[in-house]
C-alpha positions as CSV (number, residue, x, y, z in Angstrom):
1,X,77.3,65.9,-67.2
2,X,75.8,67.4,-63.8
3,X,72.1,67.3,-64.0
4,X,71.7,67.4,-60.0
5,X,69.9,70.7,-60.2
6,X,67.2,69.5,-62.2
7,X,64.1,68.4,-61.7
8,X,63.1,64.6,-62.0
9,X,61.2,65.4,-65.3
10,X,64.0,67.7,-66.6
11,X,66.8,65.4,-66.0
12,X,66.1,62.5,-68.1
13,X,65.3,64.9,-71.2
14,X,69.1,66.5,-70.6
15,X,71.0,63.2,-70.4
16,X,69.4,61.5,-73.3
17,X,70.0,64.8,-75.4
18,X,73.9,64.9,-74.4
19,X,74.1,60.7,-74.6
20,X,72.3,61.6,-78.3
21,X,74.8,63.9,-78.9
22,X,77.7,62.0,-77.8
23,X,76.8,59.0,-79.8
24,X,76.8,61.3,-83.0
25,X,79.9,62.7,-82.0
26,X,81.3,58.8,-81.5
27,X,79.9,57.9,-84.9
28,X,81.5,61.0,-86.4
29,X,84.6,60.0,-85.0
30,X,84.8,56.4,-85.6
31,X,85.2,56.1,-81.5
32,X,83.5,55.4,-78.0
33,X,83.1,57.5,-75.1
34,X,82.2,57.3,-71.8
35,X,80.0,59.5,-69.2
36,X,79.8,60.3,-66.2
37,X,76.1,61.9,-65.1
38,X,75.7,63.2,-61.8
39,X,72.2,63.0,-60.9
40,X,69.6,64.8,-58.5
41,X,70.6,63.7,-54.9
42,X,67.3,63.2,-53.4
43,X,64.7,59.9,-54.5
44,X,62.0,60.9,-56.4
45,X,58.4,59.5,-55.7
46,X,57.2,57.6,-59.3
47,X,58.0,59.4,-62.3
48,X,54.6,60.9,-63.6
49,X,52.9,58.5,-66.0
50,X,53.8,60.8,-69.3
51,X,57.3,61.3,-67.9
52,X,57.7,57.0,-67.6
53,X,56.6,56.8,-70.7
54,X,58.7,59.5,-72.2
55,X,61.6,57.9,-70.7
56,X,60.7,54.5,-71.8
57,X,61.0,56.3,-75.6
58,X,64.3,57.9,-74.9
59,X,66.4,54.7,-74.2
60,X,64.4,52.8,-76.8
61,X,66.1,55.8,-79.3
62,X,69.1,55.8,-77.5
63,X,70.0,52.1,-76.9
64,X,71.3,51.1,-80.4
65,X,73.5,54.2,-80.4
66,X,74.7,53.6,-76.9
67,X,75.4,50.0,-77.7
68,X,77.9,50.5,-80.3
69,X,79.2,53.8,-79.5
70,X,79.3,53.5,-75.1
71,X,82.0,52.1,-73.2
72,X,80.4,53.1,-69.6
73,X,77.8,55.2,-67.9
74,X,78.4,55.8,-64.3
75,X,76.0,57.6,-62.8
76,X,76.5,59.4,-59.4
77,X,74.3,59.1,-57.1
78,X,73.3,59.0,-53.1
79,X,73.4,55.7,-51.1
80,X,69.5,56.5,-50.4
81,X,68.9,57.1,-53.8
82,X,70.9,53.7,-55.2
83,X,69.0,51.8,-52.5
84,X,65.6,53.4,-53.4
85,X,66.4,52.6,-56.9
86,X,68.2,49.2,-56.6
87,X,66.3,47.0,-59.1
88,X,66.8,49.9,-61.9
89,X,70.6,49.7,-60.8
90,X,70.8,46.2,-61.4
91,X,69.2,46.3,-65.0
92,X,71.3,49.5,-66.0
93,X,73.3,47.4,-68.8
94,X,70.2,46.1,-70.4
95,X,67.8,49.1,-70.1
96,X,70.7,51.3,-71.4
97,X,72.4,48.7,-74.0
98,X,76.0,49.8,-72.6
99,X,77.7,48.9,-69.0
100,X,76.6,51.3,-66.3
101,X,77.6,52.0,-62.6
102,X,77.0,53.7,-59.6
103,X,79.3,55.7,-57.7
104,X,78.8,58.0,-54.6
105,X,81.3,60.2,-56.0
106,X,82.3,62.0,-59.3
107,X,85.7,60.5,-58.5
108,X,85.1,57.5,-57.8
109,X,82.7,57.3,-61.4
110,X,85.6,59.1,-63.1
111,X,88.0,56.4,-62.4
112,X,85.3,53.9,-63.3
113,X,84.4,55.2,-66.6
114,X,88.6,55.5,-67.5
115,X,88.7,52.3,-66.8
116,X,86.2,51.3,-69.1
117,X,87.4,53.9,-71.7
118,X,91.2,51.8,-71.5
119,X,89.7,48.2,-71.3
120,X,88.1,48.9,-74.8
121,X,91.0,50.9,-76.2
């Protein structure tokens, strides 16, 4: 999913409605899945207070789900933005519930989320 052209406030809301999605779709299935989100390129300054706590909500809903149902997240993202962000990076497994990474490009994530998609096959 390419949610690079969204704003910091509009982004989270579109990748925890296609996760949702995908983890229904999983369910449905009887299968895993994983993503590949390619997120705004710049650092954002502090999310609003409403918007962090909005977020904290999403991945508390989505973190079962993702758990059973997620084999990878790799997000794509800048070198500023990984470095700006680098604490968050290194929790992504536990805030998410599912193994994440971070790739400068959709290639590189691709391959990384195939790889996870055959290691649990």
């Amino acid at each position: 999913m390419d949610v690079s052209e969204l704003t910091g406030d509009e982004a989270p809301a579109a990748v925890a409605d296609a996760l949702g999605t995908a983890v229904e779709t999983a369910r449905a299935r009887g299968g895993g899945f994983a993503a590949v989100v390619r997120m705004p390129p710049t650092v954002r300054r502090g999310p609003r207070l409403s918007a962090a706590t909005e977020r904290v909500r999403l991945l508390r809903r989505l973190r079962p789900g993702l758990a059973v149902s997620c084999r990878g997240l790799a997000f794509v993202v800048s070198a500023e933005v990984r470095q700006a962000n680098a604490k968050a990076i290194r929790a992504g497994a536990k805030l998410w519930g599912c193994p994440t990474h971070t790739a400068e490009t959709v290639t590189a994530a691709r391959a990384w989320a195939q790889g996870r998609l055959e290691a649990t096959s």
